[in-house]
VOKOL-807751 format. One record per residue: residue in three letters; x, y, z of N, C-alpha, C, CB in turn. Coordinates in pm, whole numbers, plus 50000, padded with zeros to 5 digits. Glycine has a CB too. Example, Ala and Ser with C-alpha at 12.3 -4.5 7.8 and 13.67 -1.06 7.14 Angstrom:
REM residues 2
ala513194943150780512304955050780513204967050780511314955350905/ser512854977550708513674989450714512905000350787514084994050572/
END
This chain:
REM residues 278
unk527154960250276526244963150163524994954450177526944960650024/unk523714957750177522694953350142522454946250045522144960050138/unk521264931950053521364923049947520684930549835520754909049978/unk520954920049727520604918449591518934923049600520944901749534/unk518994929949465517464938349493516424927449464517134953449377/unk516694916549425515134906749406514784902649573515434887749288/unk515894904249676514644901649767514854914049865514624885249853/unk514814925749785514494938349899513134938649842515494955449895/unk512334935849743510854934649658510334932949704510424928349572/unk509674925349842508984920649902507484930949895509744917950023/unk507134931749778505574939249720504674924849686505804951349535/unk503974927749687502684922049627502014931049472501474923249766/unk502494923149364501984926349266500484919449181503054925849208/unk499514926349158498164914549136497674921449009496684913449280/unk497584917348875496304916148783494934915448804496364906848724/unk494064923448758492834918248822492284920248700492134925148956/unk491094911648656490394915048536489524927448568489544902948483/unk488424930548483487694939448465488084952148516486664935848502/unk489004952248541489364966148628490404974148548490054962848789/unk493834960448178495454966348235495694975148151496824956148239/unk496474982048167497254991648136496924985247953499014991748228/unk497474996747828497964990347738499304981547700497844997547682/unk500354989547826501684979147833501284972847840502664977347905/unk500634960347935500244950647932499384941047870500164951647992/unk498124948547835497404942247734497764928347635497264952247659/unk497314917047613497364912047523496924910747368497264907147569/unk497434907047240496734909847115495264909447141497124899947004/unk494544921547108492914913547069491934916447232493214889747032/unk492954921647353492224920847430492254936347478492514909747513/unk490994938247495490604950447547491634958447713488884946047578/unk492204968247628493544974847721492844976347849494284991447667/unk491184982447906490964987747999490484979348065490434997047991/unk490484963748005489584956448110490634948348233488524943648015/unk491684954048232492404946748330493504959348397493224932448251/unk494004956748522494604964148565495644956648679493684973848598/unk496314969048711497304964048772498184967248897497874963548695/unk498104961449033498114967349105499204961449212496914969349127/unk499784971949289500944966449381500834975649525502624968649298/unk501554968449610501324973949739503114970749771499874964949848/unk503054982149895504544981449919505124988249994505194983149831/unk505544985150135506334991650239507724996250195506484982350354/unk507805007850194509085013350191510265009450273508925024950211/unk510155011350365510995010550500511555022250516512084999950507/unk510925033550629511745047550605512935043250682510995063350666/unk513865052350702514445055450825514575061350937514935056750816/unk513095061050998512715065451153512745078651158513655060551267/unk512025083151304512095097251333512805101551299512105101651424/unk514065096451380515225108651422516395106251304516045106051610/unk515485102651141516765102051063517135117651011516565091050928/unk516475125451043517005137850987518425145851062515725147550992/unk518595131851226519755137351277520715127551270519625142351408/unk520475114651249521055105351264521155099251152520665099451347/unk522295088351114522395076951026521735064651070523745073951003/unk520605061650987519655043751047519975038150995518195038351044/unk521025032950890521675023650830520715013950769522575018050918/unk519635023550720518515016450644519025016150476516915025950669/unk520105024950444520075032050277519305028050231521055030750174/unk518115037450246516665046350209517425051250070516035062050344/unk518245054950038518965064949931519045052049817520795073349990/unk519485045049844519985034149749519205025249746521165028349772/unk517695019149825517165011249808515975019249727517055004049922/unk516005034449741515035041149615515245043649496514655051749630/unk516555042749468516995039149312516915026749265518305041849282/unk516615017349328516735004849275514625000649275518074993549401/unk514385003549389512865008649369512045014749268512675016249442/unk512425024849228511985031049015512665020048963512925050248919/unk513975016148960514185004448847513074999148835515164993248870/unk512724990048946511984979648909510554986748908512174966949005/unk510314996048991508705000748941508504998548782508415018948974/unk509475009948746509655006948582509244995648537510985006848532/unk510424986548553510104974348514508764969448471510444967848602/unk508184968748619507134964348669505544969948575507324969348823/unk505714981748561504764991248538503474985748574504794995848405/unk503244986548685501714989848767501285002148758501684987948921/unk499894998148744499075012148697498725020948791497785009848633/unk498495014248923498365018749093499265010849207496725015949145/unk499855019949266500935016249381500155025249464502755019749361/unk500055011249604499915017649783501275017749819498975006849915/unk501805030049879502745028449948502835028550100503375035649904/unk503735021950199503415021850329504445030950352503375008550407/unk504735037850480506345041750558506595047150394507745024450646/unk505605057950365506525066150263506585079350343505855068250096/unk508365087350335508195090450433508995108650364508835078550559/unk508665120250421509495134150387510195135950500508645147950354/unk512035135650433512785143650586513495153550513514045133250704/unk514345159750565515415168750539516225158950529515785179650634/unk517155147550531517665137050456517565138350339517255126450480/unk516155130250278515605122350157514895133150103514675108750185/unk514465139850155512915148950075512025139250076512965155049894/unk510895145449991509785135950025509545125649894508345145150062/unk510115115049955510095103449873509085099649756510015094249958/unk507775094449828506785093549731507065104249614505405095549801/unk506915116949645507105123049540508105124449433506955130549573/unk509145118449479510555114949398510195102549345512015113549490/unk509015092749360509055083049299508025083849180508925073149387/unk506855092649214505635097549146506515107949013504445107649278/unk507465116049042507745123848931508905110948805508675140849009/unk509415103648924510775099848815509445087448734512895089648924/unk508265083748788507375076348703506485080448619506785069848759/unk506305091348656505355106348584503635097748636505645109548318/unk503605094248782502335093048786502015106448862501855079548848/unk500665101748891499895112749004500015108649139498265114448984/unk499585113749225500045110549411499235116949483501575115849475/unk499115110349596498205114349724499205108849847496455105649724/unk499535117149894500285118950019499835120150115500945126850027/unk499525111050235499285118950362500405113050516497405116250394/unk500955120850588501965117750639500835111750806503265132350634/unk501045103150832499945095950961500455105651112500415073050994/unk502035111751087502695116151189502095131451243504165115951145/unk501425134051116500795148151130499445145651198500585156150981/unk498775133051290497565133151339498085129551486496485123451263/unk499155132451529499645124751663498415133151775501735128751710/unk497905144651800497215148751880495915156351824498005155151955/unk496075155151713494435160951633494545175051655492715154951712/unk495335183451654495615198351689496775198751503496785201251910/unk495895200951406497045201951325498305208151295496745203051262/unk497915226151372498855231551364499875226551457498585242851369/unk499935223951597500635217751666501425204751589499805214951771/unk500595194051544501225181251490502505181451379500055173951424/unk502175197451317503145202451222503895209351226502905205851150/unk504215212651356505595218651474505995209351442505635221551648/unk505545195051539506385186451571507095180651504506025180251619/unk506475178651332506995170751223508015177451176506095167851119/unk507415194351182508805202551125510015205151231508355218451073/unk510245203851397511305202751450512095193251402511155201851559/unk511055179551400512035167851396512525161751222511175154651488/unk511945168951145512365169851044512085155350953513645174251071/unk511115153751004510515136650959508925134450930510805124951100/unk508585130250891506995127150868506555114650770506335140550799/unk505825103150796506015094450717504035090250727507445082750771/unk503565080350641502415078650606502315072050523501865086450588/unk500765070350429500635059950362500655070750169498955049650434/unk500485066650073500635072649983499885063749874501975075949973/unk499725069449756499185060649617499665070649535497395056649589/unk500095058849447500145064849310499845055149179501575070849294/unk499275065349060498645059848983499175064448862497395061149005/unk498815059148723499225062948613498015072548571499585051148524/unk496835069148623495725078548586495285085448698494575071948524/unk494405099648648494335110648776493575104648874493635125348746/unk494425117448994493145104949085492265124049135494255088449315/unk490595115749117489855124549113489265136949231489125117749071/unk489865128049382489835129849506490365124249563489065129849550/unk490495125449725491065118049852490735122549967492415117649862/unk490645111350048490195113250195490775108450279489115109850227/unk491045115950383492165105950509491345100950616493505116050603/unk491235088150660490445085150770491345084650899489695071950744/unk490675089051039492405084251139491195076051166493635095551297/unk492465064251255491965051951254492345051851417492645040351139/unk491355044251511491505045951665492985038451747490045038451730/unk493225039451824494155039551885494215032052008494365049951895/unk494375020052023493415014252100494435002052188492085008051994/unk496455000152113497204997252197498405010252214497654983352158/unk498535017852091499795027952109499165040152112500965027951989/unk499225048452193498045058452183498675072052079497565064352364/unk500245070252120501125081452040501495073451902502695086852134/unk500925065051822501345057351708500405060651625501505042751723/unk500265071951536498685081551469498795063051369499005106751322/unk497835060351323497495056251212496405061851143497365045351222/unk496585056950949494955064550913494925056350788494775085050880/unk494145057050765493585048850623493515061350506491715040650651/unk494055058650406493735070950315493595066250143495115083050339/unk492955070750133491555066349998491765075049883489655070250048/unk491645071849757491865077249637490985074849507493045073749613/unk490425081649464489275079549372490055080549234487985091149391/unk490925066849168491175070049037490285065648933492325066049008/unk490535076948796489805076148702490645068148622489335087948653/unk489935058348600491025044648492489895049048413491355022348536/unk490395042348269489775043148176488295036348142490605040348110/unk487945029548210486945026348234485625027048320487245021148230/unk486255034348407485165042548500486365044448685483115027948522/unk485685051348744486005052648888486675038748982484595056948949/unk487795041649012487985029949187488415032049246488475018449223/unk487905031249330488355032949519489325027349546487455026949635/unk490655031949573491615026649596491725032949777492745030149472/unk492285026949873492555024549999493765016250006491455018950064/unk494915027650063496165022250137496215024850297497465029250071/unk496505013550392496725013750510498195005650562495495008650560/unk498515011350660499495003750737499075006250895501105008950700/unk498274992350929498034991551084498734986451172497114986251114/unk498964991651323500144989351417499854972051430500034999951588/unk501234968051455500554948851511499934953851593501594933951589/unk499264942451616498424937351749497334950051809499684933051886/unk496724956451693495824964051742494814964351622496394977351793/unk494034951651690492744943351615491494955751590492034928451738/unk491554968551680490044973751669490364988151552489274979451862/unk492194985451463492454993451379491774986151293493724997351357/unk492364972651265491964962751167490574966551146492164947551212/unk489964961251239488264958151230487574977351176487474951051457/unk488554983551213487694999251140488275000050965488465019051251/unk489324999050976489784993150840488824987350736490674982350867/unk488344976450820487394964650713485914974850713487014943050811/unk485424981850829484394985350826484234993750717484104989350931/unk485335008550690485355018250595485335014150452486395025650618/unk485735001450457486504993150322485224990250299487754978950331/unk484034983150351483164975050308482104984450339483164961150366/unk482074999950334481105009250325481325012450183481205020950426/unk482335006750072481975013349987481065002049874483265020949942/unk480674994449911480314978249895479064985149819479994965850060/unk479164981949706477394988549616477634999649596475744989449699/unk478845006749563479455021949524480185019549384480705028449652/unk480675008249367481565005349304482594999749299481725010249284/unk483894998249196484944993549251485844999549352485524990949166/unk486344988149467487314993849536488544981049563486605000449675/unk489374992049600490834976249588491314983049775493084979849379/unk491804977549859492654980949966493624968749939491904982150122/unk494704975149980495744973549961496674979350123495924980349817/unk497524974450148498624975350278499404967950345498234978250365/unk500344973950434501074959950530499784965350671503644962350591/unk499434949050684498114952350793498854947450931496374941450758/unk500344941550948500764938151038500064925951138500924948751078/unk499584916451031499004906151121498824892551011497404912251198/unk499044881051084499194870550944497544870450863499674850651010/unk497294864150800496314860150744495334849350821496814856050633/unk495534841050950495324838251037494404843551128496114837351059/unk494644856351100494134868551210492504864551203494524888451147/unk492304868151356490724866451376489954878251300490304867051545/unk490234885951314489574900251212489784896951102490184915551218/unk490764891350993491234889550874489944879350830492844883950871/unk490044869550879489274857050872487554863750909490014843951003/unk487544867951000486054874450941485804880950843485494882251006/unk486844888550788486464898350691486344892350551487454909450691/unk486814878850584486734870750454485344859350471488394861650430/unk484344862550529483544851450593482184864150522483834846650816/unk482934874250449481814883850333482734878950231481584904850343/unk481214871150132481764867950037482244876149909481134860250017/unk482104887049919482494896749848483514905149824481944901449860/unk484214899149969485484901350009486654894149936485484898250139/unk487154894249861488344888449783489944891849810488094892349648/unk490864883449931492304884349938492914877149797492844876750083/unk493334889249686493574883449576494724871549566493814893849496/unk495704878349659496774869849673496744850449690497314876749794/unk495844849349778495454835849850494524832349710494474837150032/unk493414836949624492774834949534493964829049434491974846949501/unk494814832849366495674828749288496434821749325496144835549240/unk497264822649414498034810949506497374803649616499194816649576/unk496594794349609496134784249754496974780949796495384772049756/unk498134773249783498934768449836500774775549874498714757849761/unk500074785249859501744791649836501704797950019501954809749662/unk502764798350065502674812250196502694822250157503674814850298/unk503614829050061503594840350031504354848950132502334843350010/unk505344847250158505754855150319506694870350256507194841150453/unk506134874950355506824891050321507684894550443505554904850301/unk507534891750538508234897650687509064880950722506614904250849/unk510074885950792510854899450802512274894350701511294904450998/unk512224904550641513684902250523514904907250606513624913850351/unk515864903250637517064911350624517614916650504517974905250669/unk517974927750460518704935050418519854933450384518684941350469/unk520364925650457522174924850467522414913750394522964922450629/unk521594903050346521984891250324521104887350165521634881950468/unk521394882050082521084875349965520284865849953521944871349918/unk519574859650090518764850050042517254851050085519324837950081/unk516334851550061514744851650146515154845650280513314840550067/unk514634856750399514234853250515512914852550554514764859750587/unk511724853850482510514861350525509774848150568509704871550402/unk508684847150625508054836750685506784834850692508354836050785/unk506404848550665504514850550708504484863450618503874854750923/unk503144862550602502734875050522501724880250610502154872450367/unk501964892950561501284907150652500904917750561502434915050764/unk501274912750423500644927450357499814920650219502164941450297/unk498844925350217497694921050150496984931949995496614920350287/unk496404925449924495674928449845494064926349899496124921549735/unk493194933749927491794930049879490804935449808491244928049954/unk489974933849703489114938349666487794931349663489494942049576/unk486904946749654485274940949690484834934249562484014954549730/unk484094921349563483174919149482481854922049461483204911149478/unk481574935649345480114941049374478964930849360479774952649276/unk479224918649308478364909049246477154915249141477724901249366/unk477914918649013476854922248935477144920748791476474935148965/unk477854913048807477924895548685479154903948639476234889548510/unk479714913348667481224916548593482634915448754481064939348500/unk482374902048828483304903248923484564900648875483044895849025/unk485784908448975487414908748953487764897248875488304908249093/unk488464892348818489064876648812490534881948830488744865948647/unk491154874948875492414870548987493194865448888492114858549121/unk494354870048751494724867148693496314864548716494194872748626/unk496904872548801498064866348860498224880748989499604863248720/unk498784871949088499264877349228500714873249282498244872449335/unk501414877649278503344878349328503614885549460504444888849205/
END
């Protein structure tokens, strides 16, 4: 049996001012000026789970997943490795209805050769397809999928995919990614798309970027001061480690962190404030 669900959690949950819910709200304080946001690798169970057992229980770590979403109630969730098989069905969407948010789905497996109809043979032989996802409590107004270059796994599609929700207070760019390790020129297109929307408005990215905070791309991207890793903003001194948990066992294994919060600071005297990050 798999451990105790406080450390299968390994999300990043962040408050941000100006950007909560009324659950959250405090007496006296304005419901829309704060919001609330989480990021979070699923962990599917691989290609070939539509033939095989991966001894991931995907089944049982998604019921315990709505618990605590519940719990939790974030107003916007990135999801990573959210994934549709003939197993599970398509997850995100089992998590979007049992929360009654809205969703943007895009499966990364469907860009393996840029021939769509072809890419969607392949997903439908093998009975698997997995990608990045969002969901929100408020509509989201559009979406766009970016593919992102390929530059150590050439058969490993990645893509960045973007969501325009309407919070109650106006428009934000929300961006979920999950980039392969060790392929710095995903990262660096990542930061580029992210920081095109810089003087548009609000935007949050959110993902597991597969590289510590260390990272030479990471560390530039924070060398724009407008650039805000909320997480490190609220905790200086904490690690914060998300990778790698075992499953099997009850106590934190994780060591380094790889999945991040960031949002742009438009600088125009109403910037984020960083009210708590987990």
């Amino acid at each position: 049996m798999f451990c105790h669900r406080f450390h299968i959690f390994l999300w990043l949950i962040t408050i941000l001012g100006l950007f909560i819910s009324p659950a959250t709200a405090q007496p006296g304080q304005d419901a829309s000026s704060r919001l609330r946001v989480l990021t979070y690798n699923l962990l599917h169970d691989g290609g070939w789970s539509g033939f095989f057992e991966s001894g991931t229980h995907l089944e049982e770590r998604l019921e315990i997943t709505i618990q605590e979403l519940r719990r939790v109630q974030p107003d916007i969730i990135a999801l990573q490795e959210a994934s549709e098989s003939r197993k599970h069905g398509n997850v995100p969407k089992r998590i979007a209805e049992a929360l009654g948010y809205h969703l943007v789905f895009e499966p990364a497996t469907q860009h393996i050769s840029g021939f769509g109809l072809f890419d969607r043979l392949i997903t439908s032989a093998i009975g698997f397809k997995e990608g990045p996802a969002i969901l929100s409590r408020y509509p989201i107004a559009a979406s766009e999928v970016y593919d992102l270059p390929r530059c150590q796994r050439k058969l490993d599609p990645r893509i960045l995919l973007r969501a325009e929700v309407t919070a109650p207070d106006g428009p934000i760019q929300i961006f979920s990614a999950h980039t392969a390790k060790g392929d710095d020129c995903q990262l660096q297109r990542v930061g580029e798309l992210f920081r095109e929307h810089q003087g548009t408005g609000r935007a949050i990215l959110m993902g597991d970027l597969n590289t510590g905070e260390q990272s030479p791309v990471l560390l530039e991207w924070q060398k724009d001061p407008g650039l805000i890793d909320v997480f490190r903003a609220a905790n200086p001194g904490v690690s914060g480690g998300t990778v790698w948990q075992n499953i099997y066992v009850d106590w934190p294994t994780t060591d380094r962190r790889v999945d991040f919060i960031f949002v742009l600071d438009e600088g125009t005297g109403s910037s984020p404030v960083v009210h708590s990050s987990t």
